[in-house]
Every structure is written in structure tokens, then in C-alpha cells.
N, C-alpha and C positions, 0 to 999 in steps of 0.2 A: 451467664444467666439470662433467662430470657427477659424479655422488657417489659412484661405481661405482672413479674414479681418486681419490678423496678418502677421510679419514678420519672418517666421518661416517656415520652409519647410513643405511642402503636399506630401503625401505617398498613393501610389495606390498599390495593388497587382493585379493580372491577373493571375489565376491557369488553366492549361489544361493542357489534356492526348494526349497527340497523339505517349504515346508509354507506355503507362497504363501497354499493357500485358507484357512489356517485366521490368515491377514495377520500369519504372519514372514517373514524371510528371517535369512538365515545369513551371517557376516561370518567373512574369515580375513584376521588382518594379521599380515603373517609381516615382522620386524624381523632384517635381519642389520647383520654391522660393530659389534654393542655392546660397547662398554668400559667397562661404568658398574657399580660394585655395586646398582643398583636403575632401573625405571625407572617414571618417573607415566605414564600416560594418561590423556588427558582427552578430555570428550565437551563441545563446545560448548553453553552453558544458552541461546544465542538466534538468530536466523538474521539477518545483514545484512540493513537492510529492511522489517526486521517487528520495532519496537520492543517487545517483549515477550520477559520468562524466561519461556523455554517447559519448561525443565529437561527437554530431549530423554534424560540418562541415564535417567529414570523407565522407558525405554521398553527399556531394554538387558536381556535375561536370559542366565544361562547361561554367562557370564563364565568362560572356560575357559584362562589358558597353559599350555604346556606347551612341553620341545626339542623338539630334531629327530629323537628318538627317542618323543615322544608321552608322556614321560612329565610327570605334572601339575608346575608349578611352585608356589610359594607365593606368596602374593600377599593384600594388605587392602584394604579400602576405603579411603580415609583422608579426602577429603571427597562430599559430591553428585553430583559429575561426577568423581569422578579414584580411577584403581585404581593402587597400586602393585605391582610384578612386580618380586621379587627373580631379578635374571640374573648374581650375583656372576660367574664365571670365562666365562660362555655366550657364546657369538659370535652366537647365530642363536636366536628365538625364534618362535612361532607363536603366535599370542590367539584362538582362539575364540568366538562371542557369537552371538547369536540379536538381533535387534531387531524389535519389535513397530510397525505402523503401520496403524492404521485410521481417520484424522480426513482427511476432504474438508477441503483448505484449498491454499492455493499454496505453503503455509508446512511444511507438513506430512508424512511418511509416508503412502503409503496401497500398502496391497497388495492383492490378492485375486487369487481363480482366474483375472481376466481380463487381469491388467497390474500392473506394479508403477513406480510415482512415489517416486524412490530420492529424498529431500534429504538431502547431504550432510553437515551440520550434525548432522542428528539421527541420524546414519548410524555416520560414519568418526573413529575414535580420533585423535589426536596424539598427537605424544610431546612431553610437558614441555620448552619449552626445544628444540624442532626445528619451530618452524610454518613458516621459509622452505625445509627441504628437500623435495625432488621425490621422488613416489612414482606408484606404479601400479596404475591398477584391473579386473581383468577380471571380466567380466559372464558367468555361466553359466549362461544363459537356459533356459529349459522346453524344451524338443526342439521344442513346439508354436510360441513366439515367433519370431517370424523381424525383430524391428525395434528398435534401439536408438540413442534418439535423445538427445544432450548437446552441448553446447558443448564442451567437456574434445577435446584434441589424440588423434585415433587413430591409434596405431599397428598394430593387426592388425583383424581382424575385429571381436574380439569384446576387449578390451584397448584402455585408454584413459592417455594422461600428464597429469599436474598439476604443473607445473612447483614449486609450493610449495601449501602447505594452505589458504590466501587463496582461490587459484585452484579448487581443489578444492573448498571449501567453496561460494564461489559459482559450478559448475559444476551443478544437476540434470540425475536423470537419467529416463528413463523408457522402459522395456523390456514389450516386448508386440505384438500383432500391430495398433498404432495405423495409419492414415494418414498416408503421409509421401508431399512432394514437395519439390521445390529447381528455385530461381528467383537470378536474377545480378538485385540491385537498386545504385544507387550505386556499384558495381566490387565487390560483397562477394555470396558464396554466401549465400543465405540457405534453409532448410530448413521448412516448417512440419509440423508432426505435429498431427495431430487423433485426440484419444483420444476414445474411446464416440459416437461417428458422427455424424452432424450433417446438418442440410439445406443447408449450405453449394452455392456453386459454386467450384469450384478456380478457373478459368480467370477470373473476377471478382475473388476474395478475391484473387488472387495478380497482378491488373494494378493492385489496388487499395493493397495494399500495397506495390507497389511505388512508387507516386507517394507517398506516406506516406516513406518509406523516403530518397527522393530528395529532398523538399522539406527535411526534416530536417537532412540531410548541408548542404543550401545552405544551411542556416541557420548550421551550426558549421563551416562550409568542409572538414570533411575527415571521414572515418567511418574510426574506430581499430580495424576490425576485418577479417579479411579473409572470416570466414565467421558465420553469427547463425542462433539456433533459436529457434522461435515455439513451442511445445507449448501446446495448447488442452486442456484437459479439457471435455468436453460433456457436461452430466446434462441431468436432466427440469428441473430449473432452476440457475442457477450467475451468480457474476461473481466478480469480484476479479482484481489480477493480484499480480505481485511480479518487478522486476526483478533483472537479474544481469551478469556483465560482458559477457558475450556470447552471453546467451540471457535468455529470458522467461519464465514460468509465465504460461498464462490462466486464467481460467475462467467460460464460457460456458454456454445452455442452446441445448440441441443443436436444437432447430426454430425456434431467432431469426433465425437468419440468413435468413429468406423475407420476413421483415418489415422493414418499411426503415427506422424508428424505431429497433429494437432491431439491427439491422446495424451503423446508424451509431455507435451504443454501441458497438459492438463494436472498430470500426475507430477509435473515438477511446479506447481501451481499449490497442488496439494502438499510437498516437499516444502514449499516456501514458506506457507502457513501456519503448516505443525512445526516446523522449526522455529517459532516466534512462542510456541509453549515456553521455553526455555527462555532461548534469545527476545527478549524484550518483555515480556511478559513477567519474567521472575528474575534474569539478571538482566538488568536495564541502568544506565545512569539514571544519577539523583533526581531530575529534573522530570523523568517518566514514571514519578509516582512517591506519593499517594498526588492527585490530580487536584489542579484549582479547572474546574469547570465554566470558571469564569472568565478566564483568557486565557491568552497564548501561554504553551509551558515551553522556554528554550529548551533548546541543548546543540551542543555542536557534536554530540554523540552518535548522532543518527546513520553514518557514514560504519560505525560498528554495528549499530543493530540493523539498518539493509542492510549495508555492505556484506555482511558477513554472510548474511541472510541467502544474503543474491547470490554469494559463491556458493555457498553451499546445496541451494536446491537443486541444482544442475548436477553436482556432484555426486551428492548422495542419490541421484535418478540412477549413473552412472554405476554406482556402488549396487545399485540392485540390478546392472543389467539391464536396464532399459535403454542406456544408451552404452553405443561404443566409446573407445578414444577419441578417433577420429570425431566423432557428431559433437563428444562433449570439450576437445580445445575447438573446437568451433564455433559452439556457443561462447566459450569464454574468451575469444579472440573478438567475440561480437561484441562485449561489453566496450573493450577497446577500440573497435570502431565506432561506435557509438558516442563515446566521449570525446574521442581525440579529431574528431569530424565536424565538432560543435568548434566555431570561432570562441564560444564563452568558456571552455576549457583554461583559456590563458587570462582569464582573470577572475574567478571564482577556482574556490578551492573546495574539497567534498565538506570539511566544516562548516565551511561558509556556506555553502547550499544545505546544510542541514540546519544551521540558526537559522536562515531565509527561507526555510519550505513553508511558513506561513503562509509569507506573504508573493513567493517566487513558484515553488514545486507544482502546487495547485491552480494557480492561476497563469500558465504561461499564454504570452503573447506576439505578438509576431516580430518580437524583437528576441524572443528565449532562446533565441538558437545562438546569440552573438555574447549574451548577457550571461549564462548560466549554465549549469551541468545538473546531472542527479545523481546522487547520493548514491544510490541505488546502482550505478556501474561503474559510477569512480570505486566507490566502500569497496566492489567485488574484486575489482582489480591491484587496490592496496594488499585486499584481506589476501588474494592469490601470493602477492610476492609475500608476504608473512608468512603466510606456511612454508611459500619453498624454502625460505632464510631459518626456519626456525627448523625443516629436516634435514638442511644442510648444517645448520650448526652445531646439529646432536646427532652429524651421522644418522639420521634416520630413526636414531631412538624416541625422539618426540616427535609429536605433530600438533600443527592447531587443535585437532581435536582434547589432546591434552589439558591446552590453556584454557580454551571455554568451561571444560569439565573441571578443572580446578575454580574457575572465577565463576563457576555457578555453584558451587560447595563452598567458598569461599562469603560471598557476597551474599548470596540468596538464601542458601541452607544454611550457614552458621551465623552470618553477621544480622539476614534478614534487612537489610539494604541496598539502595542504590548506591552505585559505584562513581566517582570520580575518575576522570580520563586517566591521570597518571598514576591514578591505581591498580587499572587493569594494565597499564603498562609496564610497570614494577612488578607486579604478579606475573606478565607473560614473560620478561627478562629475566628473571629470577627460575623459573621455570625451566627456560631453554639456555641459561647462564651467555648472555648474549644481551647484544645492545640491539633493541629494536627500533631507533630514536629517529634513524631514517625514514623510516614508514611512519612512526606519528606523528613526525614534523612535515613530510608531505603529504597528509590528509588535511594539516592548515594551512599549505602555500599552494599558491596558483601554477609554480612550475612544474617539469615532469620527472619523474628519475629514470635511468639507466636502465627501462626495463629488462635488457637482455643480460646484466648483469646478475640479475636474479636469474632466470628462467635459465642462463646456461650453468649455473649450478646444481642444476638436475637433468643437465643433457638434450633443453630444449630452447628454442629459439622463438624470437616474435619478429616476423617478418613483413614489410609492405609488398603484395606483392602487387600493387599499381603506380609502384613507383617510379617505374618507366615508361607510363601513359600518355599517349600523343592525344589524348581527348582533349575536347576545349569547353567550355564554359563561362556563360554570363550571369552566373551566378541568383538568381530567384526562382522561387517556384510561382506557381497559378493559379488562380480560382478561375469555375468557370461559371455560372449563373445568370440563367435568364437570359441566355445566348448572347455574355459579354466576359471578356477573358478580360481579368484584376491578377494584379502581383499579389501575390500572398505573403511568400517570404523575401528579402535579400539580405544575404551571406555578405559577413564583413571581408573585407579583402580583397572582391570581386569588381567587377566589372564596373556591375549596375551599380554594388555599394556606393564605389567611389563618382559614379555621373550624378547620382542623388535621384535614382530612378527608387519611386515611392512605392510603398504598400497600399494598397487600395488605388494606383494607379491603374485604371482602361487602357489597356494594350490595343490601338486599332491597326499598327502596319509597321511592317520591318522593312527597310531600304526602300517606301514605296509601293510595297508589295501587300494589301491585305491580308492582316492574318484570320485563319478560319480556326472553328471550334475543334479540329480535328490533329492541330499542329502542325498539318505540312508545309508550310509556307517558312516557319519558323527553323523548323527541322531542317529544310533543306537550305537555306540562306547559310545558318549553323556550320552543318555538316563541309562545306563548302567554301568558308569564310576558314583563313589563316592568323595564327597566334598575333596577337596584337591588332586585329582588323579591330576598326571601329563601324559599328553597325547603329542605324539610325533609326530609332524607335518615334513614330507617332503616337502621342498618347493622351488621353483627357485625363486633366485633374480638377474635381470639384466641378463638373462642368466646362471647364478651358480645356483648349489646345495646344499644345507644344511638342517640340520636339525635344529628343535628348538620345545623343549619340553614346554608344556605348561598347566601352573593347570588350571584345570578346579574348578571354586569357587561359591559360592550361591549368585544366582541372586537377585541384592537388590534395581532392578524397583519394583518404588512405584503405586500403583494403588489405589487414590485418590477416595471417594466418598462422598460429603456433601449430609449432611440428619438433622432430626432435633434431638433434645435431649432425649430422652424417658422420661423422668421428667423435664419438662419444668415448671419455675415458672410463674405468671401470666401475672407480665410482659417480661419475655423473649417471650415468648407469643403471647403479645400485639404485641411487637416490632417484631417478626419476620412474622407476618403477612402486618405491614406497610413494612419494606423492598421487602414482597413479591407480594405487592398491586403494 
């Protein structure tokens, strides 16, 4: 019933620029129906999505209530994110606020003279104790804008519903004279907006996603939406997405798309995102929903909803043709470079990097390479030997896709809940009547499994192929700035690790030799120098000079490449041609 016949307060928002260029906008949330001697707002500190306190209130100025007569009311702060507004006798109040947005991100505010990327999160108040009622947002665009594109239910024009603040929050919006067009994929409208212009072709991008669009749906048998928005932001360079329930943020660099390398990113970019419709959105553990917006929400789930994620967008690109075999174990031999190259591989596990993406995923630092892994290529590489194990174990007759599709009719469509880890695991064993207990105990240990025990179960191999590399290595990378070469990184195991050569160490001379901006001096002392040399670094720290010798040792990045067995039996065969079906 609506809240309008209920005793319950009614919530309006009112958005306008009238200081766009200088990237605010102006917020009115006019609150009638109150009974309360006081009431809190609050401003969400993180966005669904994007595990990080972003403490969006930082960003609010101007903080103004007042009645219906304009005059100011009283009101404190009381913590980071929450204003109290005394409305003792008031039926109807107004809140006034300004909010500031100028950071390029998917996650983020951004305004300016050309367009403004409304997210809700960092945007639109609650009220304490009302996050499932429905409110209303109208948009009071520039005279110049003529295009506003959201997920969020339209009622007029320029006026949007949120059936409760869940929906609202993951609702973005984005107002300006962007590119818009709308395409019927699966039986669902879909809209795309291309912000800051692009070399795109419509009539490709949009035959293109719609096979994307389609293969997906047949994967989870049904698409829970009746209409979905693409919003692309296009700079001189860009990526990242972040999904939502029934729309996406991209972000792209506006002259990739001529390129058919950087196209195909894009479109497994898109592949990534609408697969989180499902995956994370609607079948998610307990912990991703309903949201406390007021801190961190755990989970050590995260590792299945990338994870899974990550496998799958590559795949399903693959499934429509857009890539080959060849390009797509490529890509997934990347993921395994990726991880198993990280020194922090052997002591972080993808669990433990997904309860830690708070405070580890988001904020890494020049130790993240020794410390930690992401979620996101370990999940994909777990999630890979799970399929292969689960269509070897059923002859072919199941596949992961089976399991999701069940534990999303399962959990989401009938139960309408988050799931527990050993839920989803009992469901997928039960499934493929197999033990999968390998694979979910190695998404909580830091060690590694047997990967070619899996992958020759389907006739294919994971190979090093620079395992017999005479290259050598002192292990750090570089900064260069302001015409002075600083360590950036050092790799545990290494050379420099062990001499205790620093990050933010001045590199001024190797064996004597000044080093130049250009690397040659470095390169060739290197190139030149024998396993075990010790090479004698000049270097300033903090202003001091010293030295610090350092062995130079044989480089032992792995360079990953799946292929298939050269004597394949007839069913590994069988089977690795259903995995690659």
C-alpha cells in the first residue's frame, strides 16, 4: 500500500545545478507525516559493491532544515554520517544541502559543466529507522540537458520512484546531453547511455550485447528484470565497472572501441557486470544483503561472487564468439599468473582476501604485492577447477552452470535469501553427487592444489612455460619523478628484499656507475652481472647516503599457459570439448 494511505512518513527529493560547474549540486528532502520529537539522517559511509568506507557525509555542505514557512530549524551533528533535526510538534519538513562531487570512479560523484553522475549512496539522506519506505526523486536538469538516464521506476518526465532506499541507493543516475539508445534483449528493454563520446558503432555494440544479454539469461533460465541501463562513461583513458540491480556503471576510453583487443575488454566488461544481475545481486550470501550502510558488511563469500564472476565473463565472450580458445585459456592462464606471481599468494587465502577487501582490496600499498591476493583471480581459478571436477564427475552431464541455476531458484526464487557458504556447497555436491570439499577448503587455505590434476581431467594442461629462464633479477620496481629514480616496489624473496633496499629509497648509482632516467646504466650492469653477483647500490634515504649491496638472483616469474594434452584419451576428450562448448 502506498505510504500516502499509511501512517508513516513520505519522502520527496528535488536535485538541481545551479552550481554544476563549480561540481555541486543542491539536494531538497522535503519529509511530511512526522510524529517524532526528533529525527536522525543519515548519509551511507559505503556504496553496495565497492567494499570500502568511503564516508560519502565528508562531501555534504550547507546542511540547512527548515518548515514549511522557511524558517531554520535546530539541528546537531551527532555522529560522521548522521544529523539530528529537532521537528517536535512539525508535520512537514524541508532539509536543504549542497553535495560536492568531483572523483572519476563508477563509485563516485562527479559533476561539471557537462553532466552530472548522481550516486545515490553519496547523494540522498534517510531517515533512521525508515530505509524500507518509498520516496521520490525529481531531477531539475540545466535548461541545456535534455537526457536522464536510471534504472529507478519513471513516473513523469523528469520524476523518478524508489520503492524503498535499498532500491534507491542501488539506482545511479546520470543527467546531461549523454548518447542514449534502447534495444529488446532476452524479452527485457535495455537502454545504453554513452557519456563523453566514443568511437563506438551502435548498431555492432548493441547486436553485440545483445547475444551477451541472451546467452546469460540461458545460463540462469530467467532475466528478473523487465528493463536494464548500460551507462558507459568514456575518457582519454578509463575501465572499471560496478554493478547494480538493474543497471550498471562502465568505464571506458572513448577511442577503444576501433580496436578489437580493447573492444573485447569491453564487452567482457559488460559480460562481467550483467552477470552480477544474478550473481550477487539476487543470489549473494547472507552478509550482501539487506545492507547496514553504516559499516563494513563481512563475508568471506566474495571469492564466489568475483570469483565466479571473473570466470565467467571471459567465458561467456567466448560462448558468443567473440573470442577463440586459444585467446580465452589465455586469458584464464592470466588469472593464474597473476596470483601465483604475487609473493602474498602464500599467505592470504581468497576468503581471507574477501573478509579483508575492506580494509586490504581497496587500499593497496606498496607492500600488497607480498601481503595479499584478489579475490577476483584466485575465485576465477578455484571457480575453473569446479566446473572441470563437477563435468568430469557427471560425465559431462552437468556443469557449473547447472549449480548457479539451481542455487539461484533455490536461494533467491523460492527461499528469497542469502545463502551460507556450506549451503551453496551441499547444493552444488548434491547436484553433481560428488565431493567438492577440495575446492572450498582451498578458497580458505593459503596453500595451492594440484592444478593439473584437475585440468587433465578434461584433456588439458597448465604449464610454466619460463621455467627454464636464465633471466636474472633484483627484484623492485621504480618511480621516476622530478628527474629522481625511488623504489616503488620490493618483491619478498628477492635480492633487494633481503639487503633491506627500501621503498621510497633515491637510487643514485650502481657499482659506481650513475644511474640515468632512461635505465641504461642499470640495464646493462644487469644484463651483464652473473646469478649470485652482488651489485652495489648508492642510494639516499631520508636525505642520507649509503650504500647497500645487492645479489642480483634468477628470476622465478611464472608464465602460465593452458593447452590441451598431446595424448588425450577419448574421454578427456569428450570432456574437454563440453567444458569448452
Amino acid at each position: 500500500m502506498d505510504s500516502d494511505h499509511l501512517n508513516i512518513p513520505t519522502i520527496n527529493f528535488e536535485v538541481s545545478f545551479p552550481e554544476v560547474q563549480a561540481h555541486y549540486i543542491n539536494v531538497k528532502m522535503s519529509i511530511k507525516k512526522l510524529n517524532q520529537p526528533y529525527v536522525d539522517l543519515k548519509m551511507p559511509v559505503w556504496s553496495p559493491g565497492s567494499y570500502l568506507i568511503r564516508e560519502y557525509a565528508k562531501h555534504v555542505e550547507r546542511f540547512k532544515p527548515v518548515d514549511t514557512n522557511g524558517i531554520p530549524i535546530a539541528f546537531r551533528k551527532i555522529s560522521k554520517n548522521t544529523w539530528r533535526v529537532t521537528t517536535d510538534a512539525l508535520n512537514q519538513i524541508d532539509i536543504c544541502y549542497a553535495v560536492y562531487g568531483f572523483e572519476v570512479s563508477v563509485r563516485t560523484n562527479f559533476f561539471d559543466s557537462d553532466h552530472a553522475f548522481i550516486v545515490p549512496t553519496a547523494t540522498f539522506l534517510y531517515m533512521d529507522g525508515y530505509i524500507n519506505i518509498p520516496s521520490s526523486i525529481t531531477i531539475v536538469p540545466k535548461e541545456a540537458w535534455k537526457n536522464i538516464s536510471t534504472g529507478l521506476e519513471q513516473l513523469t518526465q523528469h520524476t523518478f520512484h524508489a520503492p524503498n532506499f535499498d532500491v534507491l541507493y542501488d539506482s545511479p543516475i546520470e543527467v546531461g546531453n549523454h548518447d542514449s539508445w534502447k534495444f529488446q534483449a532476452a524479452g527485457v528493454e535495455h537502454e545504453c547511455a554513452m557519456v563523453g563520446g566514443g568511437s563506438y558503432d551502435k548498431a555492432r555494440l548493441t547486436k553485440d550485447i545483445t547475444r551477451i544479454v541472451e546467452e546469460e539469461t540461458r545460463i540462469w533460465g530467467s532475466n528478473p528484470n523487465k528493463r536494464y541501463v548500460i551507462i558507459t562513461h568514456n575518457y582519454q583513458s578509463g575501465g572499471g565497472g560496478l554493478e547494480h540491480l538493474n543497471s550498471t556503471v562502465l568505464g571506458a576510453a572513448r577511442n577503444a572501441y576501433r580496436n578489437e583487443n580493447s573492444y573485447k575488454t569491453y564487452l567482457s566488461l559488460v559480460a562481467h557486470e550483467y552477470f552480477h544481475l544474478w550473481n550477487v545481486k539476487r543470489l549473494r550470501p547472507k552478509a550482501l544483503g539487506p545492507f547496514d550502510y553504516d559499516t563494513e558488511n563481512y563475508t568471506t563469500g566474495l571469492w564466489i561472487m568475483e570469483g565466479f564472476t571473473s570466470y565467467y565473463d571471459n567465458l561467456i565472450i567466448k560462448r558468443c564468439g567473440f573470442y577463440d580458445e586459444k585467446e580465452y585459456l589465455a586469458l584464464l592462464a592470466n588469472d593464474f599468473n597473476i596470483v601465483l606471481n604475487r609473493p602474498g599468494h602464500e599467505i592470504q587465502s581468497a576468503a581471507a582476501a574477501s573478509f579483508d577487501t575492506w580494509i586490504k582490496y581497496y587500499r593497496p600499498d606498496e607492500n600488497a604485492i607480498n601481503s595479499s591476493i584478489s579475490y577476483y583471480n584466485k575465485g576465477a581459478m578455484l571457480t575453473a577447477l569446479l566446473d572441470i571436477k563437477i563435468i568430469a564427475a557427471t560425465d559431462g552431464k552437468i556443469k557449473l552452470d547447472d549449480i548457479i541455476r539451481a542455487a539461484y531458484e533455490e536461494f533467491f526464487l523460492k527461499l528469497d535469501r542469502g545463502f551460507e557458504e556450506n549451503e551453496f556447497q551441499s547444493l552444488a555436491e548434491r547436484i553433481a553427487d560428488t565431493s567438492l570439499q577440495d575446492i572450498f577448503q582451498a578458497a580458505h587455505e593459503d596453500g595451492e592444489l594440484d592444478y593439473n590434476a584437475y585440468f587433465n581431467l578434461v584433456g588439458y594442461e597448465i604449464v610454466d612455460t619460463n621455467k627454464d629462464n636464465d633471466t636474472l633479477t633484483l627484484g623492485f620496481t621504480t618511480n621516476k619523478t622530478d628527474g629522481l629514480i625511488s623504489v616503488a616496489t620490493v618483491e619478498k624473496g628477492t635480492g633487494a628484499y633481503d639487503a633491506g633496499l627500501n621503498v621510497r629509497d633515491e637510487l643514485i648509482a650502481i657499482n659506481n656507475i650513475r644511474l640515468d632516467l632512461k635505465d641504461k646504466e642499470i640495464d646493462f650492469v644487469t644484463q651483464h652481472a652473473a646469478e649470485g653477483d652482488m651489485l652495489n647500490f648508492l642510494i639516499a634515504r631520508d636525505g642520507l647516503i649509503r650504500e647497500i649491496p645487492v645479489q642480483i638472483r634468477r628470476n622465478n616469474k611464472k608464465i602460465y599457459e593452458i593447452r590441451q594434452l598431446k595424448d588425450q584419451t577419448f574421454l578427456q576428450e569428450l570432456l574437454g570439448k563440453i567444458w569448452m562448448a
